[in-house]
N, C-alpha and C positions, 0 to 999 in steps of 0.2 A: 534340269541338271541330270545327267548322265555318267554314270559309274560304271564299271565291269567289276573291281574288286574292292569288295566294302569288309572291311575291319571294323564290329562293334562289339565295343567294348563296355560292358555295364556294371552298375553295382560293386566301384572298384573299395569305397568306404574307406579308403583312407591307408589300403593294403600296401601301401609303398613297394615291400620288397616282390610281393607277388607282380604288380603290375611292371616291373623292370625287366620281370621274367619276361613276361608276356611279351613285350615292343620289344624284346629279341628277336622272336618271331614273326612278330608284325612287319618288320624291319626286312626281314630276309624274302617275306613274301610281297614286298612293297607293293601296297593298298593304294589305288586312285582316291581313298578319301577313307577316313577313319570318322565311325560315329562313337561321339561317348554319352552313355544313354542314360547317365543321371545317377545322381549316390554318387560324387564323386571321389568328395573329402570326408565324411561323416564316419572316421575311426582314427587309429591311432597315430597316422603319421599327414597330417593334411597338408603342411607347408611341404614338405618332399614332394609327395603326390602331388600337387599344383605346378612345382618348379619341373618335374619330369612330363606334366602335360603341355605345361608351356613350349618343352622342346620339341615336343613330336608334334606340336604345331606349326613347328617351325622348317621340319621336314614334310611332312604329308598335308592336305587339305583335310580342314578337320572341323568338323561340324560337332554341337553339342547339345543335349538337350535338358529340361531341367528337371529332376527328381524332388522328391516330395523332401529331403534332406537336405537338398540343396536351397529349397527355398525358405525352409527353418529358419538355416543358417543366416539366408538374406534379411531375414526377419526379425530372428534374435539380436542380430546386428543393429538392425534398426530400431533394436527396442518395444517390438509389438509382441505382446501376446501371444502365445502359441499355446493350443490345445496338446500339448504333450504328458506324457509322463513325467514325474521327478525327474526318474533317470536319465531317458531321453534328452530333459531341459537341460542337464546337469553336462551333458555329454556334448550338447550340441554349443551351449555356452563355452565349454572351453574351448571348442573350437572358432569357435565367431569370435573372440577375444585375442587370437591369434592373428584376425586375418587386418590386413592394410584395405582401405577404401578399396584402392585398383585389383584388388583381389575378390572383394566381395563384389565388385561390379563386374567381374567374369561370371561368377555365378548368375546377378542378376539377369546379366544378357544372355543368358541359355534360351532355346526356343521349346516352346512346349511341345511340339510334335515338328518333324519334316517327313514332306514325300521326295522319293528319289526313284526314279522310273517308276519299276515294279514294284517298289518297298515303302511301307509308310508305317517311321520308326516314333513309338511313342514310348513313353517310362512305363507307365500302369494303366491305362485305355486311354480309349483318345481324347478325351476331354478332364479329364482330370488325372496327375499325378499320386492318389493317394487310395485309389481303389483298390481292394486284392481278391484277386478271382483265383481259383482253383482250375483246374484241366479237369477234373473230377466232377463240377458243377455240371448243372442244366448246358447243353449248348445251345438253345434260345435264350438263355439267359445272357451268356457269352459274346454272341453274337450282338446282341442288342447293344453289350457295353462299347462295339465297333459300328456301330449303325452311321451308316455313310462314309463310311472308307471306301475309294474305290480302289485302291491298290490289288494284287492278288496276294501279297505275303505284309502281314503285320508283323514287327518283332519288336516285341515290348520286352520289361525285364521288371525290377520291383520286386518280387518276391521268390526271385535269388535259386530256383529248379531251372533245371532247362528242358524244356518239354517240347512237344512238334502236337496241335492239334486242326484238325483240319473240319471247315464249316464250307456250308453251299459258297463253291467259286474262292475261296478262299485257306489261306495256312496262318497258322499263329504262330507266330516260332518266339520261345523265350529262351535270351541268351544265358540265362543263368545271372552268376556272380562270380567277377573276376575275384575281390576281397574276402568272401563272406559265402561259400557257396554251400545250398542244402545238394549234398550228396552222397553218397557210398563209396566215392572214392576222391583221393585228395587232392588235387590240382585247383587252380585260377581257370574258371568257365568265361566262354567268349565265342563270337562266332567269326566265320568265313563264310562271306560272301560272291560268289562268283557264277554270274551269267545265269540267275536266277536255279541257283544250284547253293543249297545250306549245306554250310559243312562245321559241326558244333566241335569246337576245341577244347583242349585241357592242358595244361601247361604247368609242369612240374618245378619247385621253386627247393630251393635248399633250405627245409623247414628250421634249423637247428641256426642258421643264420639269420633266420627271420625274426624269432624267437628272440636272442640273443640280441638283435637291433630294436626292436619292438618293448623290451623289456627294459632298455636305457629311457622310454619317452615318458613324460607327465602324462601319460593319458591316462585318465582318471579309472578307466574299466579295462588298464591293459591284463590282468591278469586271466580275466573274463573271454575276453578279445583270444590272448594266445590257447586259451583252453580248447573255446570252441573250432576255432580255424584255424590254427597253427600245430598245434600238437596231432589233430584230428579234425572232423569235421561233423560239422550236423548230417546226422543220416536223413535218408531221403524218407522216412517212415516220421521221425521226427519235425522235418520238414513241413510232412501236411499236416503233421499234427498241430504247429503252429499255424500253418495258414489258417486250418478250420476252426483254433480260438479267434482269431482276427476278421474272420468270417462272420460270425456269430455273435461276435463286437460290435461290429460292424453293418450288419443287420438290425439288431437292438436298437443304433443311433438312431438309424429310418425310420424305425417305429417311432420315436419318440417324436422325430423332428416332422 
């Protein structure tokens, strides 16, 4: 399958008002195929967000892939067990309690990774959904978590910076976060893609309406939600600082297991 202009869109979390912004844009620049790269629903407004994916499905060819939230979701649905937090269970349950069968089987049917020419778009590397690596890390460490990609540009997403790193014969490009983005400045992150030419977007949303519609939902951590992303945004300092607890989490398990 063959693309010229790819629209991916990741880490939307449940952003409603942010992502309408964006498929403005999207819209005007009309994409041969739009990727949405996982986290789709997993914040405060999921039934929105699903009903406005449905329609840009319904205009553009639209490929999706599944994030490490999204398969929670498929899970807690199903009643299995998940190694999560309180909080996380607590967040992700109210959204799985919301969703209809036909609903959670979109999520199911998400693909864990696609290649599309040059590009091979994964959530958080290639074999699993729930790794988080740094740009900061080793890159033989980096590199390995892509061992056998042959693509020349990988663009994962997951841990919500948008970064460009480049390995022997290869580019990592992280689209950020459309919902949820660690940055310095405030906009919904996403990228543009065209003829193997990255072009990282930002897309300014009328914060004070987001706010205002975000703050009507049961979502059980909206206040938390508009603090971090709506009012302001996670600095990009703050950013790795989370990454590198999740790191080090994360590393610990290895040890153990």
């Amino acid at each position: 399958m063959q693309s010229r202009k790819i629209a991916a869109l990741y880490d939307i979390h449940g952003n409603y008002p942010a992502l309408k912004e964006v498929l403005k844009q999207v819209k005007k620049l009309s994409p041969d195929l739009v990727v949405l790269g996982g986290d789709l629903i997993a914040g405060p407004m999921p039934l929105e967000t699903l009903s406005l994916l449905k329609r840009v499905s319904t205009t553009f060819k639209t490929v999706g892939i599944m994030g490490n939230n999204d398969q929670d979701i498929v899970d807690i649905y199903a009643k299995k067990r998940v190694g999560l937090s309180r909080k996380a269970t607590e967040q992700l349950t109210w959204i799985a309690n919301q969703l209809s069968y036909k609903q959670v089987s979109f999520l199911r049917n998400l693909l864990p990774s696609i290649s599309i020419g040059n590009y091979f778009f994964c959530h958080a590397v290639k074999n699993d959904n729930t790794t988080v690596f740094s740009p900061r890390q080793n890159k033989a460490y980096i590199e390995a978590l892509f061992k056998g990609v042959q693509e020349s540009y990988i663009i994962c997403g997951h841990t919500h910076i948008q970064f460009e790193l480049s390995l022997p014969n290869k580019k990592i490009i992280n689209a950020g976060s459309i919902g949820m983005p660690f940055s310095n400045q405030f906009g919904a992150q996403w990228l543009w893609l065209e003829d193997n030419r990255i072009e990282y977007k930002r897309t300014i949303f009328n914060q004070q309406a987001a706010i205002q519609l975000i703050s009507q939902t049961e979502y059980p951590f909206k206040n938390e939600f508009i603090a971090n992303n709506l009012r302001s945004t996670i600095s990009l300092s703050q950013g790795y600082s989370i990454l590198n607890t999740l790191i080090r989490a994360q590393n610990a398990q290895h040890d153990l297991s």
